[in-house]
N, CA, C and O of each residue as an XYZ file, in Angstrom:
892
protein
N      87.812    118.338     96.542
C      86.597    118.303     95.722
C      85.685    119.469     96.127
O      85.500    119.376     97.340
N      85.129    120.378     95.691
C      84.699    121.593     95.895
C      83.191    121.282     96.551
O      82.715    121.797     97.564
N      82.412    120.006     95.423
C      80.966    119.897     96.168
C      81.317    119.607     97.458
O      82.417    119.509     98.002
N      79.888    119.455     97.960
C      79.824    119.262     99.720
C      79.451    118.070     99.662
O      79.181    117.761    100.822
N      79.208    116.898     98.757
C      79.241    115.114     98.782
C      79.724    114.740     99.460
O      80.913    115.031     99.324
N      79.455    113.863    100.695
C      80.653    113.039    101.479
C      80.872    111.835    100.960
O      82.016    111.471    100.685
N      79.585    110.911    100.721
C      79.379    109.874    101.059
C      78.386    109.144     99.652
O      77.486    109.639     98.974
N      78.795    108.287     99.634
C      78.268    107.588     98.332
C      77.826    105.809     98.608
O      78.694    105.010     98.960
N      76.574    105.445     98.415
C      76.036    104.341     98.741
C      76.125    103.860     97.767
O      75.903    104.672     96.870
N      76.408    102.644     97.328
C      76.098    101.629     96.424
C      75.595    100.318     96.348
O      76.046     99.534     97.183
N      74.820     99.921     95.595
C      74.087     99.103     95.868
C      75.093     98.053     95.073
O      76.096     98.542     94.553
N      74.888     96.787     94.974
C      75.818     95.174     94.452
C      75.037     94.920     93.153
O      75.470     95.658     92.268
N      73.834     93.971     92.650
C      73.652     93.487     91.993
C      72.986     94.476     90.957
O      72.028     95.207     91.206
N      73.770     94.360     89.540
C      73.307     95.396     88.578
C      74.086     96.543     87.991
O      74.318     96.914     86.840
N      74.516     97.116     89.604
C      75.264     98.409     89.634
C      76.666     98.219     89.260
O      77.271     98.460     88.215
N      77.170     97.525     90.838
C      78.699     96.620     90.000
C      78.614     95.231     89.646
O      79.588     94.722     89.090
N      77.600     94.550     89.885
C      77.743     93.157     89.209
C      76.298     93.085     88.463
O      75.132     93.357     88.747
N      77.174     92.457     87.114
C      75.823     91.570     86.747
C      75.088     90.625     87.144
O      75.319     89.477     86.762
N      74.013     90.922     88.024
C      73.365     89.621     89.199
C      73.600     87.846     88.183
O      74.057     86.876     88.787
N      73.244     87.757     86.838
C      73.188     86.723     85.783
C      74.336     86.212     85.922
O      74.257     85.025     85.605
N      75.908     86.631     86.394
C      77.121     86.527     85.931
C      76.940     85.177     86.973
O      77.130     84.168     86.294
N      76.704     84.902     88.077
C      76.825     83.997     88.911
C      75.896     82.345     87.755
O      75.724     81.237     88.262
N      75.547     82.639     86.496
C      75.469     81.524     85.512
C      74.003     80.880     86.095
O      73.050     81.624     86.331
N      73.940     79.435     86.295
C      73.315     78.528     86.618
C      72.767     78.668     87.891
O      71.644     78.240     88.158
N      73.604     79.335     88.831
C      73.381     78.800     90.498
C      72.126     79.425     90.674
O      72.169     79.920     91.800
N      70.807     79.712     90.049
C      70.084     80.240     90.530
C      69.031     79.184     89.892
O      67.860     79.550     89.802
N      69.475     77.611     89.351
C      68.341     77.165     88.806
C      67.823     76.325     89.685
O      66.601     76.188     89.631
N      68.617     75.509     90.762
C      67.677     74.724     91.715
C      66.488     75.171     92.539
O      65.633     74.554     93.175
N      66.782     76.764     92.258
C      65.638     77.672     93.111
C      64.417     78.330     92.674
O      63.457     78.751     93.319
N      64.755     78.320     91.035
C      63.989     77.978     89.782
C      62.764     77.048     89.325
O      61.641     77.171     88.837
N      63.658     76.023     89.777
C      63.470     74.434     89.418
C      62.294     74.501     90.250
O      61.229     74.084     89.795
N      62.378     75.099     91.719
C      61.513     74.598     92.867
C      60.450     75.402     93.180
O      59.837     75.354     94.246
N      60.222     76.142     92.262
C      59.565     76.980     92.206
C      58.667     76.681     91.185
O      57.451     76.871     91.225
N      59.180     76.302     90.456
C      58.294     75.731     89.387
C      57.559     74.742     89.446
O      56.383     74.795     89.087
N      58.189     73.544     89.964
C      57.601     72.300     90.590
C      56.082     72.487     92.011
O      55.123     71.792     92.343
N      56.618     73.718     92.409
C      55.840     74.240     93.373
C      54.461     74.776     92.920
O      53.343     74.742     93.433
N      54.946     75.273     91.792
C      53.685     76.132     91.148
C      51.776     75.638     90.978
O      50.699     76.148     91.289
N      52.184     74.548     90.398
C      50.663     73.466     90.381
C      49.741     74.419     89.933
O      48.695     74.616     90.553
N      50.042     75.052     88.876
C      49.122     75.795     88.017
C      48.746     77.358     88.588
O      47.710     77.890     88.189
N      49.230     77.737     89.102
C      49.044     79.022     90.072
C      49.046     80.279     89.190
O      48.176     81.137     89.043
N      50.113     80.165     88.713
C      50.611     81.189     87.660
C      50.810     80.620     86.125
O      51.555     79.670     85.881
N      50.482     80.922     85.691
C      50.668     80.703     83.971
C      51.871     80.905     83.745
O      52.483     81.886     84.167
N      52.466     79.795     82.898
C      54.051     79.611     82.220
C      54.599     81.086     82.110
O      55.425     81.611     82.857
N      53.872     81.724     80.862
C      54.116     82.840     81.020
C      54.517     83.758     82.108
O      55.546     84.420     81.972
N      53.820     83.853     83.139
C      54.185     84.663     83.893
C      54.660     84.228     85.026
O      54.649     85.002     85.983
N      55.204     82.848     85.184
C      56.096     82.884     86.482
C      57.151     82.689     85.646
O      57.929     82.263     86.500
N      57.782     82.671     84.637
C      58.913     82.919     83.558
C      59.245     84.357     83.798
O      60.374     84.772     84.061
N      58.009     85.185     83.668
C      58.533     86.697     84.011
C      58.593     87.081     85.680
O      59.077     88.135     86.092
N      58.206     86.382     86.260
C      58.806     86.541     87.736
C      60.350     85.748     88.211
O      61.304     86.075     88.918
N      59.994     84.592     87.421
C      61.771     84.098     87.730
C      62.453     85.077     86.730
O      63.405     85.541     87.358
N      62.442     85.392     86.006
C      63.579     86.796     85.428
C      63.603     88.002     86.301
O      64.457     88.879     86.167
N      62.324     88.050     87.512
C      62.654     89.315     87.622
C      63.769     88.855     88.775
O      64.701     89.656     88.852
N      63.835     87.967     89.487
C      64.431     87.624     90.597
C      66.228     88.223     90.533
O      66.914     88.593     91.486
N      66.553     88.153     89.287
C      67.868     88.525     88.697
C      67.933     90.280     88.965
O      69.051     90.794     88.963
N      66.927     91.003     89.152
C      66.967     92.544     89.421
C      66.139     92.831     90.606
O      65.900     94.004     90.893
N      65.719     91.943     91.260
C      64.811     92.445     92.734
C      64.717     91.021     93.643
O      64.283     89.921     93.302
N      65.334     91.501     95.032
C      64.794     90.525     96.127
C      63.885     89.511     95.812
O      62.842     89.723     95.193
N      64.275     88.329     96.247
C      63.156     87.231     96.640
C      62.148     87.310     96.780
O      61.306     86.793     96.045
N      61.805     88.331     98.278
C      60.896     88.344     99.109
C      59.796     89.084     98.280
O      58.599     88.801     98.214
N      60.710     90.446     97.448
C      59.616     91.277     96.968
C      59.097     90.440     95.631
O      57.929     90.188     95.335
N      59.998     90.175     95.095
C      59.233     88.968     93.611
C      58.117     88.165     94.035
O      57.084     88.150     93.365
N      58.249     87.456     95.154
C      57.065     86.507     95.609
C      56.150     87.472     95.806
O      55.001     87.203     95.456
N      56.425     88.823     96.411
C      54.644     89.586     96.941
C      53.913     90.086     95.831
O      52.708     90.007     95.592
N      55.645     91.074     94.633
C      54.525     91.185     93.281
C      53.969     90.575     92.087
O      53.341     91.028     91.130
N      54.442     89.240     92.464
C      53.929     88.211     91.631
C      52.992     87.059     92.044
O      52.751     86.110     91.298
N      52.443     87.216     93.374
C      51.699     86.606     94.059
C      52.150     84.907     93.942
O      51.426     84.059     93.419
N      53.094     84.715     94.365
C      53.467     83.463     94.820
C      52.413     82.772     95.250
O      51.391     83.430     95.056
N      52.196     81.718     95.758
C      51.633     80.265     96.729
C      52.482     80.634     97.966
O      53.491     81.303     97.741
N      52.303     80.407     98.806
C      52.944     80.134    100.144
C      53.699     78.757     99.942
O      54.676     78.573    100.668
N      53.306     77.632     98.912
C      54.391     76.871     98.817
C      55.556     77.497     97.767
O      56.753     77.272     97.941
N      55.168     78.107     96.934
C      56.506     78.680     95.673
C      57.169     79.437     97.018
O      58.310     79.109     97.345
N      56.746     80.032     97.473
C      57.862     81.388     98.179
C      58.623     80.418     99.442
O      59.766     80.533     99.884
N      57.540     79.433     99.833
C      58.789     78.433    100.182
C      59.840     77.672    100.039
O      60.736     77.235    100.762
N      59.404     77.589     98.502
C      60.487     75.724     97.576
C      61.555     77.162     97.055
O      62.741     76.842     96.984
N      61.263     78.602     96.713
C      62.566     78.752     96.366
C      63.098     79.654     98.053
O      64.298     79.863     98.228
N      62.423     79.942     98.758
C      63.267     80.375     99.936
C      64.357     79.818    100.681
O      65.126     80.378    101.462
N      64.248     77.656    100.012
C      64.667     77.259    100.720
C      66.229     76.761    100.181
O      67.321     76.492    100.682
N      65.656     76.815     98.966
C      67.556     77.037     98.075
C      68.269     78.203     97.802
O      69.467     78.378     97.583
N      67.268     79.018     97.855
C      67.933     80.570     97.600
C      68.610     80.812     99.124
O      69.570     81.580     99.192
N      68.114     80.162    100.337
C      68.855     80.368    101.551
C      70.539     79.800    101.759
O      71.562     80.361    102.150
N      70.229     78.403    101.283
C      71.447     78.012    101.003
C      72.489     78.181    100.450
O      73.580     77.882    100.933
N      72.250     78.834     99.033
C      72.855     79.266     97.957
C      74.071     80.060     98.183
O      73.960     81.183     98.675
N      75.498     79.467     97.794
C      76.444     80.406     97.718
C      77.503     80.339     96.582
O      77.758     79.328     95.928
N      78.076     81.545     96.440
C      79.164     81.743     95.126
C      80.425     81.299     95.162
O      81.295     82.073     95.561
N      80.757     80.009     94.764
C      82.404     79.234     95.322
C      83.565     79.495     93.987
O      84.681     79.004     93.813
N      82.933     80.279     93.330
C      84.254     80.701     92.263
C      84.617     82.505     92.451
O      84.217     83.372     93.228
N      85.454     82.482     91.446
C      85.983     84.041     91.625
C      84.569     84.933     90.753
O      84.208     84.379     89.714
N      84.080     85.772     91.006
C      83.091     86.730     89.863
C      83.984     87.897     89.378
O      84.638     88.556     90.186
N      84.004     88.148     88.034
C      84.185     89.282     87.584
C      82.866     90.551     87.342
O      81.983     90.349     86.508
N      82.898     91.807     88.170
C      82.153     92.417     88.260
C      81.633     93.121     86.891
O      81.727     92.233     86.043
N      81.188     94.161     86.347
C      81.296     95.113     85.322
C      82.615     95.711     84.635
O      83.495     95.916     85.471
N      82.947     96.018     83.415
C      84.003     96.052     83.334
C      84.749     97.280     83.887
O      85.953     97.466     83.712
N      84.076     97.954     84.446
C      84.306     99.299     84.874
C      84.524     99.115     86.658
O      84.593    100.177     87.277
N      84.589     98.311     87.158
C      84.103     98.188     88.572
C      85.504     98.714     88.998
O      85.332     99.473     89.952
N      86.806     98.617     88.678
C      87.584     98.595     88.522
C      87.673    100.299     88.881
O      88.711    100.532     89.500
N      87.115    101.122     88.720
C      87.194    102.406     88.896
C      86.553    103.010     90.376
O      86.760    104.122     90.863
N      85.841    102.075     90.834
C      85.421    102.114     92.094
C      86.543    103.085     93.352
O      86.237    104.226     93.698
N      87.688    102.436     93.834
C      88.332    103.242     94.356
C      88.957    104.712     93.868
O      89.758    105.433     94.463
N      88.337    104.893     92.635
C      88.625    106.437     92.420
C      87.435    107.695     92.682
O      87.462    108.922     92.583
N      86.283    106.571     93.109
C      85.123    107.910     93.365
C      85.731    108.718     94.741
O      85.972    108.154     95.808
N      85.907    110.053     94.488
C      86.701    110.705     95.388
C      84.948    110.925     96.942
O      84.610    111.987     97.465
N      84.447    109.837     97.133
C      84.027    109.843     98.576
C      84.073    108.999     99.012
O      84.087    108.037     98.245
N      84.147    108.618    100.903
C      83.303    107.613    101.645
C      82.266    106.939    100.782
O      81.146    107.293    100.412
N      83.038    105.782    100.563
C      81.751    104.702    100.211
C      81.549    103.829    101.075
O      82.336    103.515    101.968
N      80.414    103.347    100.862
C      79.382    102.270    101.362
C      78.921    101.118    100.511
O      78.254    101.564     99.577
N      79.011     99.922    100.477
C      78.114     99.131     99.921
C      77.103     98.447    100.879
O      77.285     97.729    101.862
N      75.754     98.995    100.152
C      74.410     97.925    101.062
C      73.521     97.587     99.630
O      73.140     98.254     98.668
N      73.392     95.800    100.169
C      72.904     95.048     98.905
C      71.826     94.131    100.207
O      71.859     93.857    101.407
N      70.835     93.909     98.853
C      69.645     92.909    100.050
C      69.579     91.878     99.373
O      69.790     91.870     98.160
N      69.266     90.824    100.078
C      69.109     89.680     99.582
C      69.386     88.189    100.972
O      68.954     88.085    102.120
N      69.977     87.585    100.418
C      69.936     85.967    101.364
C      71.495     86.492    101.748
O      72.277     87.075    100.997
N      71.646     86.204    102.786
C      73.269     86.615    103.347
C      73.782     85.844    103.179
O      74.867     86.427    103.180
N      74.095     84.603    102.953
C      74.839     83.751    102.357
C      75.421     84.185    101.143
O      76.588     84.533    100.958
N      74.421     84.125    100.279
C      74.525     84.652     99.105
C      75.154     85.806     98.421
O      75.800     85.876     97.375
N      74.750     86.787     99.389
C      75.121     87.851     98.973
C      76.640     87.894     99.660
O      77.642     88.181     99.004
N      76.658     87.595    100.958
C      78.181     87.874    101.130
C      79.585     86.952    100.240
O      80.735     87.368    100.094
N      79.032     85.682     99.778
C      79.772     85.259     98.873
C      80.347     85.536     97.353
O      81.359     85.101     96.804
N      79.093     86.617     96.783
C      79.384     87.249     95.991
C      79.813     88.774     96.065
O      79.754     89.448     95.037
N      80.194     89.269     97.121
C      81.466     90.194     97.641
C      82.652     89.240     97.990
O      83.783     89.642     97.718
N      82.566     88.557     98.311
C      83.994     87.709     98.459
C      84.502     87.245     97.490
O      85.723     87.355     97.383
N      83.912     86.723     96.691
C      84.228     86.364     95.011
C      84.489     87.806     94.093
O      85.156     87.662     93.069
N      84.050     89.008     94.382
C      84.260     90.012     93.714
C      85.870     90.560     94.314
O      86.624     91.294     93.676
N      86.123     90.033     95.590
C      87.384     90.731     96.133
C      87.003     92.272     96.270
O      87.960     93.043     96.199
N      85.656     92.867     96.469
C      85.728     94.680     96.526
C      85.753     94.653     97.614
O      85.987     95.827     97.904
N      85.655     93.977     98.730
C      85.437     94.378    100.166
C      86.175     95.538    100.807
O      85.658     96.329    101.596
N      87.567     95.565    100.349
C      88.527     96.662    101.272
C      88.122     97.656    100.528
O      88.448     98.695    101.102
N      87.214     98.025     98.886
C      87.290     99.351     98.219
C      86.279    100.175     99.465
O      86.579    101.320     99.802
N      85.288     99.584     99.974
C      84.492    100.255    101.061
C      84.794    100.280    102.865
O      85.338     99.403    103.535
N      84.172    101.737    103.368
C      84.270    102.304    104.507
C      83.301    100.536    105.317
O      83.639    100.018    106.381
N      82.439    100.152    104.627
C      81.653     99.273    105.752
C      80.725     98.511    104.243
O      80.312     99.203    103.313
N      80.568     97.066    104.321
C      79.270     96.389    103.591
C      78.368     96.358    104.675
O      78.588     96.432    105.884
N      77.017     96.201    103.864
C      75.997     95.898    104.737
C      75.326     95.210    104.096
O      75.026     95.542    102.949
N      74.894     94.046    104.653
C      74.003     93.429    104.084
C      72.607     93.505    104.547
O      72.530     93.245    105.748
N      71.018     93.887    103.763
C      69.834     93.937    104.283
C      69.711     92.422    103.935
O      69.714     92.025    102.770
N      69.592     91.525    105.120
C      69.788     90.057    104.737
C      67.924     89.785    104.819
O      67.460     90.070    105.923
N      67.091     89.377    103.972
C      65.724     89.140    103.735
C      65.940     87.706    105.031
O      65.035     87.478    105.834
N      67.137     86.952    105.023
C      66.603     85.465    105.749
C      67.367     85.840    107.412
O      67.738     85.119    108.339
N      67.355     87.152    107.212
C      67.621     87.213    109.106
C      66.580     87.936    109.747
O      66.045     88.887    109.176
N      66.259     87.581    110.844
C      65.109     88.021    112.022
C      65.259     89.697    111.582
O      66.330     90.163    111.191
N      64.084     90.452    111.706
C      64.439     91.559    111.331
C      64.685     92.583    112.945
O      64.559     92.196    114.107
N      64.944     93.523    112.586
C      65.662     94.359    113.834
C      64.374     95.228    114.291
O      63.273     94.833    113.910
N      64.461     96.388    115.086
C      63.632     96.884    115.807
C      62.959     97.617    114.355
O      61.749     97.551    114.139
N      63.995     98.376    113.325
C      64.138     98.963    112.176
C      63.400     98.076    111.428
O      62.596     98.714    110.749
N      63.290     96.612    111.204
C      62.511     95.744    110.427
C      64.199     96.200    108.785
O      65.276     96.783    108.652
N      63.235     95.411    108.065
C      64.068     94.797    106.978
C      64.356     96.132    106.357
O      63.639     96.989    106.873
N      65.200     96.641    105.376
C      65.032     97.731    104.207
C      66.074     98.781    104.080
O      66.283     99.345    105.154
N      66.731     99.177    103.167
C      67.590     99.763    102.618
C      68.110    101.315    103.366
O      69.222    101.728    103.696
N      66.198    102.137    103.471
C      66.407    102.828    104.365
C      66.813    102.829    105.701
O      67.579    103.746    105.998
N      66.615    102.328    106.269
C      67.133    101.944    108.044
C      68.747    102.077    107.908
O      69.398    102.967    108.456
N      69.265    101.092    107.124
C      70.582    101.170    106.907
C      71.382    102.664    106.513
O      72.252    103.284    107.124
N      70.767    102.907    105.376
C      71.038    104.097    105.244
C      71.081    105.445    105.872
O      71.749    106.430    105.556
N      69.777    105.181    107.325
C      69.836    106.554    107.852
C      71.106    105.902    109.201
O      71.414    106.644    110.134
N      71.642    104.616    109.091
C      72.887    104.167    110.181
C      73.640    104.823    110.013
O      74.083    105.503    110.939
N      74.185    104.925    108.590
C      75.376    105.659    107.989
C      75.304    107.188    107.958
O      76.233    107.941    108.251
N      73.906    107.596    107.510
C      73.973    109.033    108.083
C      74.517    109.365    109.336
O      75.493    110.070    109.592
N      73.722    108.737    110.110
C      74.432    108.482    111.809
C      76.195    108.432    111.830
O      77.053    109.234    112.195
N      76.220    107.328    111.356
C      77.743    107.136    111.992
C      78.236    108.414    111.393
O      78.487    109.201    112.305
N      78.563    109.126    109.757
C      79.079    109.614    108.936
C      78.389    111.181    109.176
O      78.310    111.837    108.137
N      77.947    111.764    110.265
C      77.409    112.904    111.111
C      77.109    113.940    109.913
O      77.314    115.148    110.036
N      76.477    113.194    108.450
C      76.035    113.836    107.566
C      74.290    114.277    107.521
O      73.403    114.198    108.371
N      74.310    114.678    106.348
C      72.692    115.182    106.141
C      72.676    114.899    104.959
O      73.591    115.215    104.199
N      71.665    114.275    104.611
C      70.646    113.403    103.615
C      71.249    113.739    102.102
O      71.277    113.154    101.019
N      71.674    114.896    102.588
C      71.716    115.885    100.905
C      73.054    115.765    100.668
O      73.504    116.249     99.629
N      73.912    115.100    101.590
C      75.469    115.097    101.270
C      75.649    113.560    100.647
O      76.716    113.129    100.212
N      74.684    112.992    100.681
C      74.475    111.344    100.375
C      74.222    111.280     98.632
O      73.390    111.839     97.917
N      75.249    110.411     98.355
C      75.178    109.569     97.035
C      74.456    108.649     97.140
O      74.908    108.038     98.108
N      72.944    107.716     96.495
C      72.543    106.473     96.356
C      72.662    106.121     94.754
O      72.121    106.737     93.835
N      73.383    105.143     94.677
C      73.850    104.750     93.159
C      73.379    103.189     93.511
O      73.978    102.435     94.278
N      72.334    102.927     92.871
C      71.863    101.732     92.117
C      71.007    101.945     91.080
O      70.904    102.988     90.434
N      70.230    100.660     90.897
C      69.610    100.264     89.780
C      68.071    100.252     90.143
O      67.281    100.600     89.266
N      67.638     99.904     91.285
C      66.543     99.579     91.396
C      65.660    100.011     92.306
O      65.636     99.795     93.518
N      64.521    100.996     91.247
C      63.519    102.033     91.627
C      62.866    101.229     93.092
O      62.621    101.984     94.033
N      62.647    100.047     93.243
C      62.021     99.619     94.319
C      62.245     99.286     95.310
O      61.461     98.755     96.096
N      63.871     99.643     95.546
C      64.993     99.197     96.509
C      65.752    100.348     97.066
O      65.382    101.057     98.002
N      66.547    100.425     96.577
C      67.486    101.895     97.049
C      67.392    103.067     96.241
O      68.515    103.532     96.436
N      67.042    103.560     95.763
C      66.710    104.652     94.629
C      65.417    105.275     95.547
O      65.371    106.420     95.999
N      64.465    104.305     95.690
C      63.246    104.653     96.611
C      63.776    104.961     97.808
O      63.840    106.122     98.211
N      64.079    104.230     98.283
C      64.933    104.230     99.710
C      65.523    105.938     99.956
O      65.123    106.753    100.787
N      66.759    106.122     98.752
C      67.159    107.192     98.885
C      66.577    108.222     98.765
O      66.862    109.141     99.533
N      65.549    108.403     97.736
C      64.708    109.695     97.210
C      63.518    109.902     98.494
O      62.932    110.971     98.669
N      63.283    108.603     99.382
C      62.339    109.272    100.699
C      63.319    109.413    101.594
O      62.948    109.505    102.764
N      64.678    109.463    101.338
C      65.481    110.339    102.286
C      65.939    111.434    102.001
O      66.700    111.994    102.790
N      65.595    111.995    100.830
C      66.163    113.054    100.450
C      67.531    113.396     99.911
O      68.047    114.503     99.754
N      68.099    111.924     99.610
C      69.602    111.928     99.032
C      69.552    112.072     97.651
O      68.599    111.843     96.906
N      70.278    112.335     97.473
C      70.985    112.463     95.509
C      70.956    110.855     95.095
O      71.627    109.962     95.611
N      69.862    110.721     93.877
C      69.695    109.011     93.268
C      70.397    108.869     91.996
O      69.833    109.482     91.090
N      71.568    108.181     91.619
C      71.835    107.984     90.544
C      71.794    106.372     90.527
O      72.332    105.473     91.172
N      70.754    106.481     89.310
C      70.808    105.297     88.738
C      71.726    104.545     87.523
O      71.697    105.021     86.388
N      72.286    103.723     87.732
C      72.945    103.057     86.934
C      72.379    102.356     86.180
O      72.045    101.293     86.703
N      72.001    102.506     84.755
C      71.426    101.997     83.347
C      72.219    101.079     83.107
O      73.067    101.767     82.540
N      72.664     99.982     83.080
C      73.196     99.171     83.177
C      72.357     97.821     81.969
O      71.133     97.737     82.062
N      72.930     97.070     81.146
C      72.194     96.345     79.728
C      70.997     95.372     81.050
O      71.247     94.888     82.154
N      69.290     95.467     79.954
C      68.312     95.176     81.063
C      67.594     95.658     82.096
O      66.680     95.102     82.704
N      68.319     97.314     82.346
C      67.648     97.758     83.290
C      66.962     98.989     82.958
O      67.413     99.926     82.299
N      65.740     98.873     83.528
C      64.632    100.239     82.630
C      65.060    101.636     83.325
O      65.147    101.674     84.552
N      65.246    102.436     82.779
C      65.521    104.095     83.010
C      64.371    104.105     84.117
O      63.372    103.404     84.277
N      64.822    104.994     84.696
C      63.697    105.719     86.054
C      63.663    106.604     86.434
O      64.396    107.003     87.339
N      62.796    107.234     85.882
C      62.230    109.077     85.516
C      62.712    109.707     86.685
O      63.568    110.585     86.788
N      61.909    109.020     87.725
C      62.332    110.427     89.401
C      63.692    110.434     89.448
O      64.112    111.530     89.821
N      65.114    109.097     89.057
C      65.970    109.501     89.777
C      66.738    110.325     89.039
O      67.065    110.349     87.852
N      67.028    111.194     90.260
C      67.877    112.558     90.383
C      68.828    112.421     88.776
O      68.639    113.178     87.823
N      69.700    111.441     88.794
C      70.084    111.121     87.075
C      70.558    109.962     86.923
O      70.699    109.277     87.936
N      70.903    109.462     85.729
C      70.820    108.699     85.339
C      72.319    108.386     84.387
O      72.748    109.222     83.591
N      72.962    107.114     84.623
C      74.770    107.031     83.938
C      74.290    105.544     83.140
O      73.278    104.843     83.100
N      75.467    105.537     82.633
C      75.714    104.293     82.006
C      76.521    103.180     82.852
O      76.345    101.969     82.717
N      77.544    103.854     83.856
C      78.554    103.275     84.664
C      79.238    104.022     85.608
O      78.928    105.150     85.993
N      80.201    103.336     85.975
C      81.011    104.574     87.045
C      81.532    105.497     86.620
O      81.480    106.584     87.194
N      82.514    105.193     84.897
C      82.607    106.092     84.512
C      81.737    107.734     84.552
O      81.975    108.920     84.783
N      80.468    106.712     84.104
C      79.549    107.934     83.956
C      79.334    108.966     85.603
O      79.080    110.166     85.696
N      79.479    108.291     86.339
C      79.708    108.474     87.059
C      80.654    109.720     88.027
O      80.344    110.745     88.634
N      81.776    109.068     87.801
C      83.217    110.186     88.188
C      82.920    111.278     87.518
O      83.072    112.295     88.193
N      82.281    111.574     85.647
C      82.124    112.297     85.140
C      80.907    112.843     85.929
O      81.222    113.917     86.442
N      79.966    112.583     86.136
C      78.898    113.180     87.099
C      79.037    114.094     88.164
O      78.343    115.070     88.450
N      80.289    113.512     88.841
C      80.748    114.527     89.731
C      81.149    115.997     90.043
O      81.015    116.805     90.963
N      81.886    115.909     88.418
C      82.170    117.132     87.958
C      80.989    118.258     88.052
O      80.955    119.478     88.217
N      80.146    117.327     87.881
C      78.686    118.509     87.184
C      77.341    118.492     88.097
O      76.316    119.139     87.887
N      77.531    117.831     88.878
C      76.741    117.510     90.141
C      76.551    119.509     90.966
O      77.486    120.098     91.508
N      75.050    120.116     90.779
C      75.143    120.996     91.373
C      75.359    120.830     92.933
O      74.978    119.741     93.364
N      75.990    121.850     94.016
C      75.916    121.567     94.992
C      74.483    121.288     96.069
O      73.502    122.028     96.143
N      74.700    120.085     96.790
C      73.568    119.567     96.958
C      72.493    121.026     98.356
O      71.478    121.118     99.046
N      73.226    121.477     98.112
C      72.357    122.499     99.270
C      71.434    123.504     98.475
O      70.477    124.107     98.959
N      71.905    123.585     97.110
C      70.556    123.997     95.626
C      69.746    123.257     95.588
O      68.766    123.866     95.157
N      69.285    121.429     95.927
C      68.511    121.219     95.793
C      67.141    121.451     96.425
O      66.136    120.949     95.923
């Protein structure tokens, strides 16, 4: 491959899975949240905070939607539990994953239960060099919680520089951010539901769009 790309991050929910595909299992946490509510938030708008939960962390939905300290509890405490006991089918494209010609990575945040069950139900585990999970319900590290920390690990281990780094997700407030204050290459995956986002570096439909990206990707030492 002629660019100087090593390494390509990907994020889980959105990018290769449709977070929704897991159906129902997200209504007891719903349910308890709602019950929790006692007028806090207007129908309206904790309707648009439980939708957002399907494209952003727990933790961060409760801060930009100003939860109760009881809502961010009644759903912390099923969303902790919560795991995926059937097979998931990812995007229909996910399937192309082992042809991106770099070192990949998957790091996804969320409840580790959760999230690692829906890599196990996806079966992608062997397509990647290492998963990581930024788990919101584990003690946080010296690094504290967040996408970046992880990401500058892998710089570490992978004795790269910022600019040789792929970040491919969906979400401006997660890894896209993450990547663009590291100075990596952001492609966002537009994916049905998810809003375009001006800063990142560009913007696909899928992996396809993707592999094709590669082709045309200036070398990252122009940027």
């Amino acid at each position: 491959m002629p660019l100087d790309y090593t390494v390509a991050v990907f994020d889980l929910d959105n990018c290769l899975l449709d977070a929704r595909a897991v159906g129902p299992l997200f209504e007891p946490a719903f349910e308890a949240v709602r019950q929790a509510n006692q007028g806090a938030l207007s129908p309206e708008a904790l309707d648009q905070a439980l939708q957002a939960c399907w494209f952003t962390a727990f933790d961060l939905v409760a801060q930009r939607h100003h939860f109760t300290p009881a809502m961010r509890a009644a759903g912390w405490q099923q969303f902790s539990q919560m795991q995926v006991k059937a097979p998931l089918q990812g995007y229909s494209d996910i399937g192309l994953l082992p042809s991106i010609p770099l070192r990949r990575y998957l790091v996804t945040s969320g409840f580790r239960r959760l999230q690692d069950s829906k890599i196990d139900a996806l079966g992608i585990r062997p397509w990647f060099e290492q998963v990581l999970i930024d788990a919101i319900d584990a003690p946080p590290t010296g690094a504290g919680h967040g996408k970046q920390a992880i990401f500058e690990q892998i710089l570490a281990r992978e004795g790269c520089a910022p600019r040789q780094m792929l970040v491919v997700g969906d979400n401006p407030l997660s890894e896209l951010a993450a990547g663009r204050a590291l100075g990596a290459t952001t492609v966002q995956t537009v994916r049905p539901g998810v809003e375009p986002w001006e800063l990142a570096d560009y913007r696909v439909d899928g992996l396809a769009g993707l592999l094709e990206l590669l082709g045309q990707l200036p070398p990252p030492c122009g940027r």
